[in-house]
N, C-alpha and C positions, 0 to 999 in steps of 0.2 A: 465732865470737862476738867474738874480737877486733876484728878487721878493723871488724866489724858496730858494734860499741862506738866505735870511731874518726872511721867515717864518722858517728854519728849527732850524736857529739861537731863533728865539721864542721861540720854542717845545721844545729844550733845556731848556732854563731859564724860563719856566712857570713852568714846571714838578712839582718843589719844589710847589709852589704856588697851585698846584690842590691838592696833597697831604694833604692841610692843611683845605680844605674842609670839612664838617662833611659830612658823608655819614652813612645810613644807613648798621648795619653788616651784611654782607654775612653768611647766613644758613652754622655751619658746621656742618649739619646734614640733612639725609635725612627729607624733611618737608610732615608728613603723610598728607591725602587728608581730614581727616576733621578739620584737623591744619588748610588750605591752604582754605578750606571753613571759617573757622572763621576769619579769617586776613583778609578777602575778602571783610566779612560783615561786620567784624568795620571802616574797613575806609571806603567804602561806609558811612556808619553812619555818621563816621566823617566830609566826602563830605556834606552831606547833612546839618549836623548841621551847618557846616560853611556857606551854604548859608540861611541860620535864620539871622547871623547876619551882622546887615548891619553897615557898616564904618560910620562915623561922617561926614555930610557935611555941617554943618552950619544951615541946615534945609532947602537946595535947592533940588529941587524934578529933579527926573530922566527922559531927553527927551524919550519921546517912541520909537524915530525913531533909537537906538539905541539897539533895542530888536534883531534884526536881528543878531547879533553878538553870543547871547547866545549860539542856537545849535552848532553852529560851533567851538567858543571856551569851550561847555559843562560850562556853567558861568552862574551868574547870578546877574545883574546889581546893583550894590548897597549895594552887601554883599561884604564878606572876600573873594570870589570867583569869582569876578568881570571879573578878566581876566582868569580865568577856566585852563585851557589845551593852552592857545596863546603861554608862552613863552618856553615851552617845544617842541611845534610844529615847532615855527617859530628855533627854536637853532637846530632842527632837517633839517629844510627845509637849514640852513646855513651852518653845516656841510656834508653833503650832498652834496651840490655844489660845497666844497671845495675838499672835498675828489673824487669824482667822476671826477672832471674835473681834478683834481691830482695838483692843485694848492697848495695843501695840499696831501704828499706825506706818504701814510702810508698804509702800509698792515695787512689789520684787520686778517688774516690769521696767524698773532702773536700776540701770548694771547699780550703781552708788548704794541702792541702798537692799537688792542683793546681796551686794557683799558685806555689808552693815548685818546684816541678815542671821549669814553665815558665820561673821566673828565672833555677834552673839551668842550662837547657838555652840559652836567652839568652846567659846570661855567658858557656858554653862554646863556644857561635857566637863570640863578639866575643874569646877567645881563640886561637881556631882562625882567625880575621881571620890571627892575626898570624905564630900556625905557621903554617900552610898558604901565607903570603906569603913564608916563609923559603926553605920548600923547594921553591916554585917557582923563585926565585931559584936556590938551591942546584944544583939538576934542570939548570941550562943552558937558561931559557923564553928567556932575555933574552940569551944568548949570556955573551961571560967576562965578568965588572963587575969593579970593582976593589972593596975594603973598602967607600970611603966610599960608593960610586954603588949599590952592591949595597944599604946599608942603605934609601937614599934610593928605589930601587925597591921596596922589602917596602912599605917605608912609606906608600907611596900607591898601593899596589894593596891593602894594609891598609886602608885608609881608605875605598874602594871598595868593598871588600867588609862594612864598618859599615854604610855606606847602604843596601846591599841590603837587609840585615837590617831596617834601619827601612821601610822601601819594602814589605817582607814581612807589617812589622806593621801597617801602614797597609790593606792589603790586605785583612786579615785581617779588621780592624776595622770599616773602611770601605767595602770595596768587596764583590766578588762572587769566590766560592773563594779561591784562595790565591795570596799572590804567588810559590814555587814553582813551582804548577803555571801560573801567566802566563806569568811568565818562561821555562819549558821551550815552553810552548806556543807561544808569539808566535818563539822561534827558529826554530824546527824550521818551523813554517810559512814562513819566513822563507827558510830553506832550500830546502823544498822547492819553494815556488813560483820560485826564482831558479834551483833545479836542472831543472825541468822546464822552464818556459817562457822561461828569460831570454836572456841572450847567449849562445850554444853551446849550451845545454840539452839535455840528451837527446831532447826530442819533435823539435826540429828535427836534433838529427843523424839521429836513425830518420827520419824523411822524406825527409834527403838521403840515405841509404844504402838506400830503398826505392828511389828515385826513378833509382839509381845499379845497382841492382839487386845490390847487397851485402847478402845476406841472414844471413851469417854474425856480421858487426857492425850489422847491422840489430836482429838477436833481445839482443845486450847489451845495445844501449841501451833497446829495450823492456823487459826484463827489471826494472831499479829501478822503473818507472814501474806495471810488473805488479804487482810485489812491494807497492808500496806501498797499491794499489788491495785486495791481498787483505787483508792488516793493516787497514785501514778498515773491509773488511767484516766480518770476525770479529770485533772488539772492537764496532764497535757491535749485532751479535747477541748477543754475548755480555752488553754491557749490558741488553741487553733482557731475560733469562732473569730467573725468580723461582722461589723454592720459596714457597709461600705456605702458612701455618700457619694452619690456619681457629680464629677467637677468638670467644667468645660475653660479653656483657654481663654484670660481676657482680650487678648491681641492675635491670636491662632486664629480663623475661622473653621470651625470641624472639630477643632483637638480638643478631643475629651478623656476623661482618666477616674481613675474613683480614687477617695480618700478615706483609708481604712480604719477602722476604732474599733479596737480589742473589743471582746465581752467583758472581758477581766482588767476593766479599762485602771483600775484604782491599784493593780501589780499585787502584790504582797506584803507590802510596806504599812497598810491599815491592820493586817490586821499580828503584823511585827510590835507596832506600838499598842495595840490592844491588848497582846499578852503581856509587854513590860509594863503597862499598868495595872493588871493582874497582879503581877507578880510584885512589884511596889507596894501593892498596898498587901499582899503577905508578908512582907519584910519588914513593912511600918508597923502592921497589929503585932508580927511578932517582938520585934524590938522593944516596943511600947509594954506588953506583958511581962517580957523578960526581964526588967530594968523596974519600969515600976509598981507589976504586978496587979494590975488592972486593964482588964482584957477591954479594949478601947474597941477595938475593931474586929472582937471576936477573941474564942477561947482556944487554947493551940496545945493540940500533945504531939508531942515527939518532934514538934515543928512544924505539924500540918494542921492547918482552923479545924475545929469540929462542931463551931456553932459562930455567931452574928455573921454580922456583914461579909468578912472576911471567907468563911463558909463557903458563900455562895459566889464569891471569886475564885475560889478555888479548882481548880478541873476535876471530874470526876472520869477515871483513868480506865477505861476495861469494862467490858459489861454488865460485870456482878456489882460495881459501884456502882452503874446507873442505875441499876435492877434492885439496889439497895436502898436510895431515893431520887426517887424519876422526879419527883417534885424539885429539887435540886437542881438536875439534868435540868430541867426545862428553864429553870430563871437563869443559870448560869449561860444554856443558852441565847437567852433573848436576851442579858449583860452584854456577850459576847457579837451577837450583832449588831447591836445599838451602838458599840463604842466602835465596832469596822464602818458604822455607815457615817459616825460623824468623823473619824479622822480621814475616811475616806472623803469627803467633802470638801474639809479642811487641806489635804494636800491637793486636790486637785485645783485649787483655790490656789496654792501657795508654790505650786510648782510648775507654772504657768500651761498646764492643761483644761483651763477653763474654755469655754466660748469664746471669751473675746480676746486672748492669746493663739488662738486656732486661728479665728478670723484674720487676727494682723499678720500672722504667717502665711495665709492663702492670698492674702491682699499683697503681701510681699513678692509673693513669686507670682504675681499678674493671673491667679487661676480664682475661680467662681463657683458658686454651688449652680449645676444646671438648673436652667430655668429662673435664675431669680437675678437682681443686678446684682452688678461689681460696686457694691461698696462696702465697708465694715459693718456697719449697722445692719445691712439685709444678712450678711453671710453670719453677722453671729447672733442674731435674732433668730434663724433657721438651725444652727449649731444647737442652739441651749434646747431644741425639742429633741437631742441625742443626749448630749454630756450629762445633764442632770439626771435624766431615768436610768441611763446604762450607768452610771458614779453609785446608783444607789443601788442597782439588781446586782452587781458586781460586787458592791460592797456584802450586800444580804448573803450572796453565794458564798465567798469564799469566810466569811463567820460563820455559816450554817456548813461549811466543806472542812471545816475546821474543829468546832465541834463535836462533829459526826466520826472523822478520822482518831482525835482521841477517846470516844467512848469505842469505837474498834478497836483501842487497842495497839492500835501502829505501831511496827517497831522505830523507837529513833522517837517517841515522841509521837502523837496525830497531827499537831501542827506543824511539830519538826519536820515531818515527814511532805506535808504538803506546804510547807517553805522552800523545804527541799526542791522538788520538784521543779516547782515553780521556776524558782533562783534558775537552775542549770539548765530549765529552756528558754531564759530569757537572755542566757549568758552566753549560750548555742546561738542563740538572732544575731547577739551583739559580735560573737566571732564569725559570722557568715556577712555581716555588714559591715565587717573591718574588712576583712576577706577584698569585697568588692569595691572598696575603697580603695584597695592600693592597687586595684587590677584596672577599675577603669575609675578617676578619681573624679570626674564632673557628677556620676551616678553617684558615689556616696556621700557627696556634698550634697544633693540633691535627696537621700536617704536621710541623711544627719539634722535635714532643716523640716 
């Protein structure tokens, strides 16, 4: 209760202080849909241009064993985009915790404190700007700096990762899905069509090792290109799966309709903040070794753990590393779903797709689960025998779909890859229900709520 009294004493006396934030302005206008395409593709643009430019380091070149970060933060080592999506993530993965575990007491169910919510999690992105530009530094991204060169690198890879944030919120506002899931999305494609088809690519070395009649390096190089095609097809089956909850008219007599719920009810967003907590606590053991030379969280060569804790956060990347230690494979695994099923809980909690947010949206538009009364209480009393089970088979799936795709191997990343995926069919929904939004506008009102 203390703790509880302290923080709420904060939320009081920050309030001012989030206000004073720039934020980009809220649409007061409906934003037509090839508005919402061009906003999309300039900052795209913009993402992109910023990673051309790279920050000032003295002229110390960048360890490779630090490439591993990029998919997952959508970054790119050495530019204005260094830390990509990390502090947006990780200020997400923190509010989250706070909120959910109610240490941090706030019902997003009012717009007031919503937005309280969100300025929060804001300011602690544009804090996390500046951690997170420390301890890369720290980490050895940029090789040894000296004091002054070391601050002057935070600083402008700090700065770069401000812009994202706004880039994010542009996105959000203005364009189509999220600038997250762009940014993840536009890399990893970026990837993979440079890993398959480009200079040396895998499809052309499997040609030359057919052609050469090497069969044994023939099958690896097919193998990412395999891996990556079955990730493709499993997530977009998976998107396509529904349990549909048949609903009847409270005022209609007769009209009846069902109300759809993904499989993959929890999106790809659990297990986005899964990997950035991964990948945080690679950044804090290594940091923490680098500097004070005691391996806190684990022993690190070249940049990557080889033993404690950190180890077993680590992905093991291809099948000779699983095959190397499966025992590994398997905690990393069960790490790895256990953190999709609890922030998957946690958003579904926090992003008003619970039970009793369903309920008061069915209660809103006058409709009923058949067979049971019109009131809140019945409708989300019958709800919570759906949201909870499928929140957790959805979470287990795409940690266990995740997993499975980087010990394949996938080009772009295994997660990368099945982020990917995901992202652009969910981005595909959201341009086919703008689409019909502006063709017949009572339907996608009616789609939107």
């Amino acid at each position: 209760m203390y703790i509880g009294d302290k923080l709420e004493n904060f939320l009081k006396q920050i309030r001012p202080i989030l206000e004073l934030i720039p934020e980009v302005q809220r649409p007061i206008r409906d934003i037509p849909f090839t508005e919402k395409l061009k906003w999309t593709a300039i900052v795209l643009i913009v993402y992109f241009l910023m990673g051309t430019i790279d920050v000032y380091t003295g002229g110390n070149q960048i360890p490779a064993q630090f490439e591993y970060l990029q998919t997952i933060f959508a970054s790119k080592l050495g530019s204005l985009i260094t830390l990509g999506i990390g502090p947006i993530v990780t200020a997400g993965i923190i509010m989250q915790l706070l909120v959910g575990s109610e240490i941090i007491k706030l019902d997003l169910n009012n717009h007031e404190n919503r937005a309280l919510f969100q300025g929060l999690q804001k300011l602690f992105a544009i804090v996390l700007c500046f951690v997170e530009s420390i301890m890369f530094v720290a980490a050895g991204a940029f090789g040894v700096l000296s004091g002054g060169l070391m601050l002057m690198v935070a600083l402008q890879i700090a700065i770069g990762a401000i812009l994202v944030i706004y880039l994010d919120e542009i996105v959000s506002r203005y364009g189509i899905g999220s600038g997250i899931g762009l940014f993840i999305a536009a890399g990893v494609s970026q990837t993979i069509f440079v890993g398959a088809l480009g200079s040396g690519g895998y499809l052309w070395q499997f040609l030359d090792a057919i052609l050469q009649g090497a069969m044994g390096p023939a099958f690896n190089f097919l193998l990412p290109m395999l891996g990556t095609l079955i990730i493709f097809l499993i997530v977009v089956y998976a998107e396509s799966m529904r349990v549909e909850i048949p609903l009847a008219h409270g005022r209609v007599r007769g009209a009846v309709g069902k109300y759809p719920i993904k499989f993959v009810y929890v999106s790809n967003l659990p297990v986005i903040l899964a990997m950035a907590l991964f990948a945080n606590i690679q950044l804090i053991g290594l940091a923490i070794e680098s500097k004070l030379g005691f391996p806190l969280l684990g022993h690190f060569v070249d940049g990557r753990a080889v033993s404690g804790i950190a180890y077993y956060f680590s992905t093991p990347y291809g099948l000779n590393t699983v095959m190397a230690d499966p025992i590994r494979a398997i905690i990393y695994t069960v790490l790895l779903i256990a953190a999709c099923v609890v922030f998957g809980l946690f958003w579904v909690e926090t992003s008003g797709l619970d039970a009793k947010s369903m309920a008061k949206r069915m209660s809103n538009l006058n409709m009923a689960i058949k067979g049971f009364r019109k009131s809140n209480k019945s409708i989300e009393s019958r709800l919570k025998r759906y949201v909870g089970p499928i929140t957790v088979m959805s979470s287990i799936f795409i940690g266990l779909l995740a997993a499975g795709a980087d010990f394949l191997g996938a080009l772009g990343g295994g997660t990368g890859v099945l982020l990917t995926v995901s992202i652009v069919y969910r981005m595909y929904e959201q341009l086919v229900q703008e689409q019909v939004s502006e063709l017949h506008p009572a339907l996608g009102k009616l789609l939107k709520k």
